[in-house]
C-alpha positions, 0 to 999 in steps of 0.5 A: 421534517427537521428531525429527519434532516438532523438524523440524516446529518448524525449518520455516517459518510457512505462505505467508500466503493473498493474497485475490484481486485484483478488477479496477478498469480493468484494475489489480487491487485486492485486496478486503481489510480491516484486520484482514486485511492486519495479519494477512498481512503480520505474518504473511509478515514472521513466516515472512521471507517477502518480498511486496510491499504497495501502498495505491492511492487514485484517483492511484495507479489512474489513474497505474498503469492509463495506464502499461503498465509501472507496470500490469504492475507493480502488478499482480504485487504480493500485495496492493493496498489500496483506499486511496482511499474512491472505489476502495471504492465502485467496487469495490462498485459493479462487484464487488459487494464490500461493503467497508465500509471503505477501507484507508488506507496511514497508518492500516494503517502505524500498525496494522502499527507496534501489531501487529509491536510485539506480536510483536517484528518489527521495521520499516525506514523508507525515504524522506522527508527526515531531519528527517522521519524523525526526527520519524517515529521519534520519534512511532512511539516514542510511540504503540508504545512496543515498536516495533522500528526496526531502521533508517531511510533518507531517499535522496537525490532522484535515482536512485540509483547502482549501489554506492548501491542495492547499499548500502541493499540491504545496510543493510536485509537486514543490519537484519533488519527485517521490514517495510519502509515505503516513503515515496517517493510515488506511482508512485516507491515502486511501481518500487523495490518492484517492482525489489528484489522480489527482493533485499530479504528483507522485506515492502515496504509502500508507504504513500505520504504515512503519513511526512509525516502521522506525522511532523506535518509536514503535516496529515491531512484530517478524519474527516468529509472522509475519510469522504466521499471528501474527503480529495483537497480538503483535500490540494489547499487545503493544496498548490495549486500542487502538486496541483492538476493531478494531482487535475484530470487523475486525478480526471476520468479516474477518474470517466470510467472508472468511469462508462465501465465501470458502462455496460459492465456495465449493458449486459451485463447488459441483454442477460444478460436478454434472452438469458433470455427468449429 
């Protein structure tokens, strides 16, 4: 009796219960909340059970649903954050799915950061720039006083070479972090969780800008304007010259495939009626 309840006590936490993906112009978008994507991935880092985390606003669903590649990629992740407000709504819209709220990628970092400061797992940064990274640690500090930043690592602006992967490969295994935020930007940070989904022994969380926003060195957009599905007018009068074309081209083709897909599924249920009365 005491062997088999020392062995029950060696063997590792469950696998966490990914929700199932809903489909959104052939990329799938898990229709989750906060409180369970903390609990999930805390909880894959908690049983050192690797998994890999995506926060897709508009950019990053149109980016992933025009490249074959990336979609396939994106795909096989456990799970995809509604990040942007307009993923909410259309998942609402087409899936019936209620969401009452988006999960943001800055603000599921920070909740991650206060919970896996609670239950001493420690975290890994990966990306941005140095002075962004010390700024970033620094505010982290402050708002979780308990956090554990077992390392962080702004890489260069270029690929990297083989030795240099093996290294950071090396560097964040041997930290024993068990979440890695990722930093890169959209779609680079989604093909270096893809392509260390195998080597790196952590869950990889994609938060796209969470580092510029934590660290200060760019503004964060209004509540209201959040809210509102806004957020993408605020980041384009604060950066012109370099959204202005990924916001017209991602936006446009967004709000067409939606409408595209809503006369699909209005049509279908059109002739569901029919059929009926037949």
């Amino acid at each position: 009796m005491i062997v088999a309840i020392q062995h029950a006590k060696l063997q590792s936490p469950p696998a966490p219960s990914w929700p199932a993906k809903l489909d959104l112009f052939g990329l799938g978008i898990s229709p989750t909340t906060y409180d369970e994507a903390v609990y999930l991935i805390v909880g894959a880092a908690e049983a050192h059970r690797p998994a890999i985390v995506a926060c897709q606003a508009v950019h990053a669903v149109v980016t992933a649903c025009d490249d074959a590649v990336l979609r396939e990629r994106v795909n096989s992740f456990d799970l995809v954050t509604p990040d942007g407000q307009p993923v909410r709504w259309a998942l609402n819209c087409l899936h019936g799915a209620r969401l009452k709220e988006r999960v943001y990628g800055p603000e599921l970092m920070l909740r991650l950061c206060r919970e896996a400061s609670c239950r001493g797992v420690s975290i890994y940064l990966y990306g941005g720039v140095p002075t962004t990274l010390e700024l970033l640690q620094n505010r982290l500090r402050e708002a979780c006083p308990e956090l554990y930043i077992a390392g962080a690592d702004a890489p260069p602006f270029r690929p990297l070479t083989e030795e240099e992967d093996a290294a950071v490969v090396k560097q964040i295994n041997e930290s024993g972090a068990g979440i890695v935020f990722i930093g890169l930007g959209c779609p680079k940070q989604d093909h270096f969780a893809y392509e260390h989904r195998r080597s790196i022994h952590a869950v990889q969380v994609c938060v796209g800008a969470a580092f510029d926003f934590h660290a200060g060195v760019k503004p964060m957009a209004p509540g209201w304007m959040q809210q509102r599905g806004l957020e993408w007018l605020f980041r384009l009068a604060c950066e012109p010259r370099r959204l202005t074309g990924r916001y017209l081209t991602t936006n446009t083709l967004f709000v067409w495939k939606l409408a595209m897909a809503m006369g699909r599924k209005l049509t279908a249920t059109k002739k569901g009626k029919m059929r009926r009365k037949q």
